[in-house]
C-alpha positions, -999 to +999 in steps of 0.1 A: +493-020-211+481-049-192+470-082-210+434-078-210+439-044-233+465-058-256+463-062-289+475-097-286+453-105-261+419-099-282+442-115-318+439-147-300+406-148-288+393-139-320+411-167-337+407-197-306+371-185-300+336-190-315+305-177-320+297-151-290+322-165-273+349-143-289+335-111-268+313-127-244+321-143-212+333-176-222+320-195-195+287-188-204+268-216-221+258-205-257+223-202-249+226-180-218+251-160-244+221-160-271+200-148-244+218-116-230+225-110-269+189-108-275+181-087-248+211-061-258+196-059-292+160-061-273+171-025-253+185-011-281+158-009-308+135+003-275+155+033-273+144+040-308+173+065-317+194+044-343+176+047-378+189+074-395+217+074-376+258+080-382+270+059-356+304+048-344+309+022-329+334+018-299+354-015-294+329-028-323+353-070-315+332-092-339+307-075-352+278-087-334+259-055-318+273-034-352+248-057-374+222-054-352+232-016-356+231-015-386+194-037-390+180-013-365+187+011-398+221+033-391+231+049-419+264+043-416+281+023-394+323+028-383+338+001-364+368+007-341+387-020-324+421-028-313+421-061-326+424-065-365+415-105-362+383-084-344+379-065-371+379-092-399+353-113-382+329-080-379+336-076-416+328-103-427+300-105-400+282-071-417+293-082-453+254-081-463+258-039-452+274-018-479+276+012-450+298-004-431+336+004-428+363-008-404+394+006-386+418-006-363+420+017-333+436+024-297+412+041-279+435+047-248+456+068-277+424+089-290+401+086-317+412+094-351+384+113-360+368+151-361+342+169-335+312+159-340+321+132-369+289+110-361+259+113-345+262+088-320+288+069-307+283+036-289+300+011-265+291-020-245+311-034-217+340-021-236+352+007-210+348-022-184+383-034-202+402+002-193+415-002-161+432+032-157+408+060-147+429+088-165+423+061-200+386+058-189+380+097-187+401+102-218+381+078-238+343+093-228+357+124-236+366+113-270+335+095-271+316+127-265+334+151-285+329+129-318+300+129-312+272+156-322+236+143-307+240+110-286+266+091-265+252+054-258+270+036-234+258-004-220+268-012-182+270-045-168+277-055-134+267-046-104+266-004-096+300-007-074+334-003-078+354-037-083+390-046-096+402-075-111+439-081-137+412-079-168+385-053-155+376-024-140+341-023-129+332+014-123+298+035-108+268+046-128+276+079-114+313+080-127+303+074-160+275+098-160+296+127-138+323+122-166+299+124-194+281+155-177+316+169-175+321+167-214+286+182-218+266+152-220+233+145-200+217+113-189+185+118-207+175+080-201+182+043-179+169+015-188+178-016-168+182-057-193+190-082-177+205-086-140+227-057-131+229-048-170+222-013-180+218+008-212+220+043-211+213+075-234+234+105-231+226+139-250+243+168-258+234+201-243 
């Protein structure tokens, strides 16, 4: 597993970082990090699909996007990460939210839970981190099959393929001709900020 998956990696930048800065890039300025935060939470409440909504959430890190989650009026709200230092800032993040629960997690390895568990499962700029495509496929499969209605999934970056020792930026169209592979159709696009995307899947 390289460094930007491990365990390790995301224990320490939970505990050295703050604020955003523990999941965002840190060499944004705190404002510009406030901005894109509000304009993730902006393009989610748009889509209008969370209240009364199971959701899982994938590579939940903090907590930030779970308690807008969970404002935006999920009726539950599962947190995976592979990070437990991750996973104490999100709970103590969402502590206000008595339908919240927490669970350490390896996505790469599967998630832990039955078909169709939760009615939507969610990610941002998580899958960016998996840099093997056979891990990548694996997870939006998972992704997919625990889920029963909706697979959300936020894109940043430009729409190409690029490569670094932390990332692995991948096309719209992979994700959505691996979704559509699972049984999941792009039902909806809708572009935030810059090369940002957030994008609704359903299930046929």
């Amino acid at each position: 597993m390289s460094k930007g998956l491990s365990k390790e990696y995301w224990d320490e930048q939970a505990i050295a970082e703050e604020g955003h800065s523990k999941v965002m890039n840190r060499g944004w300025l705190p404002h510009h990090q406030q901005k894109m935060h509000e304009e993730q939470v902006a393009a989610i409440e748009a889509l209008n699909i969370i209240s009364g909504m199971t959701v899982l959430d994938i590579g939940c890190g903090s907590g930030r996007l779970s308690k807008e989650l969970l404002k935006l009026g999920a009726t539950s709200l599962h947190g995976l990460d592979i990070s437990t230092e991750m996973l104490d800032f999100a709970q103590e993040e969402c502590q206000e939210f008595t339908n919240a629960t927490w669970e350490p997690c390896d996505l790469t390895q599967g998630i832990p839970h039955e078909d169709g568990a939760f009615d939507v499962t969610f990610e941002w700029s998580v899958l960016l981190h998996i840099l093997e495509d056979e891990h990548f496929e694996s997870i939006l499969g998972e992704m997919a099959r625990v889920a029963s209605k909706y697979v959300i999934l936020g894109m940043d970056g430009p729409d190409v393929m690029q490569e670094t020792a932390y990332y692995k930026r991948r096309t719209r169209k992979y994700h959505i001709q691996t979704l559509e592979n699972v049984g999941y159709n792009l039902i909806s696009q809708r572009d935030v900020s810059g090369s940002l995307v957030l994008a609704v899947f359903e299930k046929r």
